[in-house]
C-alpha positions in Angstrom: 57.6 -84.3 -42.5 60.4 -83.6 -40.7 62.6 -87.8 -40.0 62.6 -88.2 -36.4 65.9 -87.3 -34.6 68.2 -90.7 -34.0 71.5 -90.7 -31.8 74.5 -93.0 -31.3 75.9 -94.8 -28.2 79.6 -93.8 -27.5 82.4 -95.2 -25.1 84.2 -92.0 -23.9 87.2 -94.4 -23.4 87.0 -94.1 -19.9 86.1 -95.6 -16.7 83.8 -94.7 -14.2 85.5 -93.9 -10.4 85.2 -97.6 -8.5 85.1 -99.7 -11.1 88.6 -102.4 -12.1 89.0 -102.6 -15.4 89.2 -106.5 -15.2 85.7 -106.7 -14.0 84.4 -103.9 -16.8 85.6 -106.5 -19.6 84.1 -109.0 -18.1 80.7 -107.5 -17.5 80.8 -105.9 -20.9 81.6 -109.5 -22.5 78.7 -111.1 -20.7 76.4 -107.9 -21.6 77.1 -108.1 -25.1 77.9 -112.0 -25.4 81.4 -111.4 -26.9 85.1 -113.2 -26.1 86.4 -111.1 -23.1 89.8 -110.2 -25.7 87.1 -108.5 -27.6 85.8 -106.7 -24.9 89.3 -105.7 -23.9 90.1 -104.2 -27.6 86.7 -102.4 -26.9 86.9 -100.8 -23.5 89.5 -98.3 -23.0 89.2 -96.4 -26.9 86.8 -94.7 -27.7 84.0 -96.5 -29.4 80.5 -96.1 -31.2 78.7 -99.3 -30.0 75.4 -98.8 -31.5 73.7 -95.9 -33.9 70.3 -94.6 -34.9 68.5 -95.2 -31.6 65.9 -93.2 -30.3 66.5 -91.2 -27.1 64.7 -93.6 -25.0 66.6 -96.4 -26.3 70.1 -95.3 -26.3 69.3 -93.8 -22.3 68.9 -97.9 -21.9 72.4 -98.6 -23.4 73.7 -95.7 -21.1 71.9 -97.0 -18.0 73.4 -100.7 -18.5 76.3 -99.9 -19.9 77.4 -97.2 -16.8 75.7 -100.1 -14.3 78.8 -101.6 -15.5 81.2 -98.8 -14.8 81.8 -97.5 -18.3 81.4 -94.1 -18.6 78.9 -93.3 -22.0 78.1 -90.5 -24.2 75.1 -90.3 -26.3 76.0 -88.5 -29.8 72.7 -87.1 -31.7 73.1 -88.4 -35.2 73.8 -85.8 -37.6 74.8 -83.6 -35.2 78.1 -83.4 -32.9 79.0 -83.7 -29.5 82.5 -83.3 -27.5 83.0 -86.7 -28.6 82.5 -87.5 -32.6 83.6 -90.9 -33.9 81.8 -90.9 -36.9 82.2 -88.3 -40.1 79.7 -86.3 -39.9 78.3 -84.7 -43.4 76.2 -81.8 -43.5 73.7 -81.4 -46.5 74.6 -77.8 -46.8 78.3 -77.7 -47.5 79.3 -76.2 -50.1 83.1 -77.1 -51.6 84.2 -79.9 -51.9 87.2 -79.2 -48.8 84.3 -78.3 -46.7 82.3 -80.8 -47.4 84.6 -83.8 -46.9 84.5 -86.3 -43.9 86.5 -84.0 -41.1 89.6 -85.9 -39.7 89.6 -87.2 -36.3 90.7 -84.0 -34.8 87.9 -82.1 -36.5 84.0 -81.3 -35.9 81.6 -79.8 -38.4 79.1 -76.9 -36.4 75.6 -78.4 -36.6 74.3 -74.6 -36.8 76.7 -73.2 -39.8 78.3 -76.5 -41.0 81.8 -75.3 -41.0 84.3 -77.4 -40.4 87.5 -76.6 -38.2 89.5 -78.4 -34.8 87.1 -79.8 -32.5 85.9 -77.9 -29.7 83.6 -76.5 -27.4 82.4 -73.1 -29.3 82.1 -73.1 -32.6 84.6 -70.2 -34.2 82.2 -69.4 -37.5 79.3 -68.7 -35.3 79.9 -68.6 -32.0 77.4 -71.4 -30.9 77.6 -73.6 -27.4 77.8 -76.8 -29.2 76.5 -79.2 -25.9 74.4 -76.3 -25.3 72.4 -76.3 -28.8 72.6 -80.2 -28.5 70.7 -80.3 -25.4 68.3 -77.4 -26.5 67.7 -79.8 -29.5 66.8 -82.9 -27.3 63.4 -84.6 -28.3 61.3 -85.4 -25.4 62.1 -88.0 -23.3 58.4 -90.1 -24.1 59.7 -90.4 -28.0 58.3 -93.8 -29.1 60.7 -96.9 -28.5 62.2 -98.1 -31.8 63.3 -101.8 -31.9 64.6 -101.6 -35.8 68.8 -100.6 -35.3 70.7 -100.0 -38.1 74.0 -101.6 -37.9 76.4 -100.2 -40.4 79.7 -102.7 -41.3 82.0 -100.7 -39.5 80.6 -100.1 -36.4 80.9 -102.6 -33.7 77.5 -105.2 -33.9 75.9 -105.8 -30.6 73.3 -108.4 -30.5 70.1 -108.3 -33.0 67.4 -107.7 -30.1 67.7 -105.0 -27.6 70.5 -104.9 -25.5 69.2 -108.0 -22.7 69.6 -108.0 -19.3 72.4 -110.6 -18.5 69.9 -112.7 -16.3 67.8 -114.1 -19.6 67.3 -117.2 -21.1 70.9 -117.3 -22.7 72.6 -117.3 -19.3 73.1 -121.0 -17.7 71.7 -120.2 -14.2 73.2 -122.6 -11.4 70.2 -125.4 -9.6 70.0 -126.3 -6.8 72.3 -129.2 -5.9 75.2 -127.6 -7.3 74.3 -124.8 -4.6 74.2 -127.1 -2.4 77.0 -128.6 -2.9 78.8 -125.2 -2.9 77.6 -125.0 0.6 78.9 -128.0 2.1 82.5 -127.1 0.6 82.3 -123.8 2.4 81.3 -125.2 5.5 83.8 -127.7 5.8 86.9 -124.7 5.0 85.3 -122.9 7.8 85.1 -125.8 10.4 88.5 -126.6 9.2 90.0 -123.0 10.0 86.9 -122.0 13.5 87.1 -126.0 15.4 90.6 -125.7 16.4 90.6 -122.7 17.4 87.4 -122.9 19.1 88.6 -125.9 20.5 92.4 -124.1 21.7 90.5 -121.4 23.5 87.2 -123.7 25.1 88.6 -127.3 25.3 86.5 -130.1 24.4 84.0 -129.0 26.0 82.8 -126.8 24.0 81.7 -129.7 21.2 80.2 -132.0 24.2 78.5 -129.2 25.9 74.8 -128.2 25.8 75.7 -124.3 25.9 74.4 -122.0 23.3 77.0 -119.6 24.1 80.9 -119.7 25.3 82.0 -116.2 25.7 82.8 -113.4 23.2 85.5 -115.4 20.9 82.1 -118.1 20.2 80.9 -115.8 18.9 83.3 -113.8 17.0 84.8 -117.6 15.2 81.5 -118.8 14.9 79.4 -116.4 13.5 81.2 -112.9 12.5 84.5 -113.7 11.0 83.3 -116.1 8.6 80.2 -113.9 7.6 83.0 -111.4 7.1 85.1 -113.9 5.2 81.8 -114.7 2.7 80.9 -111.2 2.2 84.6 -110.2 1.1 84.7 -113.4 -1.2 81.9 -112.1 -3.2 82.5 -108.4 -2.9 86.1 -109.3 -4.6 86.0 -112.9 -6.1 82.2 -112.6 -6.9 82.5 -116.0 -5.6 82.9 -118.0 -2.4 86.0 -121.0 -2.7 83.1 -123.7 -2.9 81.5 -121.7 -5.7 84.9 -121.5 -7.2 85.4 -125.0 -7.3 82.2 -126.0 -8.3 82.5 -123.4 -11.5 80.0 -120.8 -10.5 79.9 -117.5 -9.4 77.1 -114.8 -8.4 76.2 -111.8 -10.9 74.1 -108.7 -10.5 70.7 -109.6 -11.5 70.4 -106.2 -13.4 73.5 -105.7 -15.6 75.3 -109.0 -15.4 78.0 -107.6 -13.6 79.6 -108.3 -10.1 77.7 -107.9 -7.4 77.9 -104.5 -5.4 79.3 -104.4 -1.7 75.8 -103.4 -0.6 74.1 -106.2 -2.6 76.9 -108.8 -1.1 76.0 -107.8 2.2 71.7 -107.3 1.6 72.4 -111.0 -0.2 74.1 -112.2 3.3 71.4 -110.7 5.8 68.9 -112.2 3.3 70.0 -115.7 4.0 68.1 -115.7 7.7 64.8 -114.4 6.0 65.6 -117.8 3.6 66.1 -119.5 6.7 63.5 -118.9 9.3 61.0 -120.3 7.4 62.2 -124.2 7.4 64.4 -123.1 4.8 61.8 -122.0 2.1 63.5 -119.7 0.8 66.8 -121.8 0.1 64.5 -124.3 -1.1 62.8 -122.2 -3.8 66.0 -122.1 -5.6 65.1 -125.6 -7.2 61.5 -123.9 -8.4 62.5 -120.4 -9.4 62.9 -119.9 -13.1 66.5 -117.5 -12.6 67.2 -120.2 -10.0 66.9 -117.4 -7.6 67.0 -118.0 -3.6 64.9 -115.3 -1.5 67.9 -113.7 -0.3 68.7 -113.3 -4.3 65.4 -111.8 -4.6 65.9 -109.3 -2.1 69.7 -108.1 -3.4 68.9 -108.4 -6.7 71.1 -111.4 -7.5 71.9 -114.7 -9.5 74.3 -117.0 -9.0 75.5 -118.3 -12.7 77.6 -121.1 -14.4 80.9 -120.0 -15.4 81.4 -120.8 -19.1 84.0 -123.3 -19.8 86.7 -122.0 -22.2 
């Protein structure tokens, strides 16, 4: 009986398009619970981060690990890509030259086993070597193998699956740290809107019964300080109340910072937390991820930053 067809999880060494390579480490540290100057020996080289998966497994590493923004190749074990870390030995060889571990530079074919300079075509026998990979492929419905093989020289990840970041190891922030988050930010932005607001209106405008001023009400009151919030998580992954009080928000799904479209799906989300007498901020102190509506809805948590 034929042993069913394995493959390894590669870094290429390379990032993908958008992504800083602060906030990789940092994402890849949380992912893999490892010290960030781990993670920065890690990302960058090129890497084999976990072997003998089955195809439906290692496509999870890949998904998570490019949600974070580093770009993945999946190597078929006993077999070469573009990209071979590992010596690869082929059963067939015949000398001992040809049948020794090939340097860094070379590949061995996976068709005729000869060894030479790493490339695309094999110059024995002329195979495509991606092409006779992918022609190889198993199907995609293979069975899920949990058991990982983990030799000594290859980078150990953790003993179960690789977990989403928003699991029980992750301190999630409650609900009166949240809170008191909030009041912080408030007060900055009364600090930085009230005399301005009050330069441009007069007192009036706080002893007034008016819902609305003119256009600069509006524009101090309600879109420049969304606009200020959005851009403090879209960059900081953090407003400066959540940066004093230690906590910052994460993508639910990998762990990693949250998106520019979740920051601002997370901020429209607030007024569906809102107009019902505040349920949804309210269900933050009930939710096992501590997770707010509007967290639901972008696919966010809001986390304890570990101490150092």
């Amino acid at each position: 009986m034929n042993e069913p067809v394995t493959y390894s999880v590669v870094l290429s060494g390379n990032l993908k398009s958008g992504f800083e390579l602060e906030r990789v480490i940092d994402s890849f540290a949380r992912l893999f619970k490892v010290p960030p100057e781990k993670a920065s020996r890690i990302i960058g080289t090129e890497f084999v981060v976990k072997r003998d998966l089955e195809l439906q497994v290692a496509k999870s590493y890949k998904e998570k690990l490019s949600g974070i923004g580093v770009e993945v190749l999946l190597q078929r074990d006993g077999g070469v890509e573009e990209l071979a870390l590992e010596p690869v030995h082929s059963p067939d060889s015949g000398d001992d030259a040809q049948s020794a571990p090939p340097s860094a530079a070379e590949m061995v074919c996976p068709k005729c086993a000869l060894k030479q300079p790493k490339a695309q075509e094999c110059s024995g026998c002329g195979v495509i070597i991606a092409k006779m990979l992918q022609q190889a492929m198993p199907s995609a419905d293979a069975k899920i193998v949990s058991q990982v093989v983990e030799p000594a020289h290859i980078y150990k990840a953790p003993e179960s699956e690789l977990i989403d970041a928003t699991q029980a190891e992750t301190q999630f922030a409650g609900f009166w740290i949240r809170v008191g988050a909030s009041i912080i930010d408030s007060i900055l932005i009364l600090l930085v809107t009230m005399p301005l607001l009050t330069l441009i209106y007069g007192s009036e405008y706080w002893a007034g019964e008016r819902l609305y001023f003119g256009v600069w009400d509006i524009l101090f009151s309600y879109v420049f300080p969304a606009l200020a919030i959005i851009l403090f998580w879209i960059y900081k992954s953090a407003t400066p109340g959540k940066m004093l009080c230690k906590i910052k928000i994460i993508d639910a799904r990998t762990g990693g910072p949250p998106s520019a479209g979740q920051s601002i799906g997370r901020y429209l989300g607030y007024y569906v937390s809102m107009i019902p007498l505040m349920l949804g901020i309210i269900w933050v102190a009930f939710d096992k991820k501590k997770q707010g509506w509007h967290d639901k809805l972008a696919s966010t948590a809001v986390v304890k930053i570990p101490q150092s």
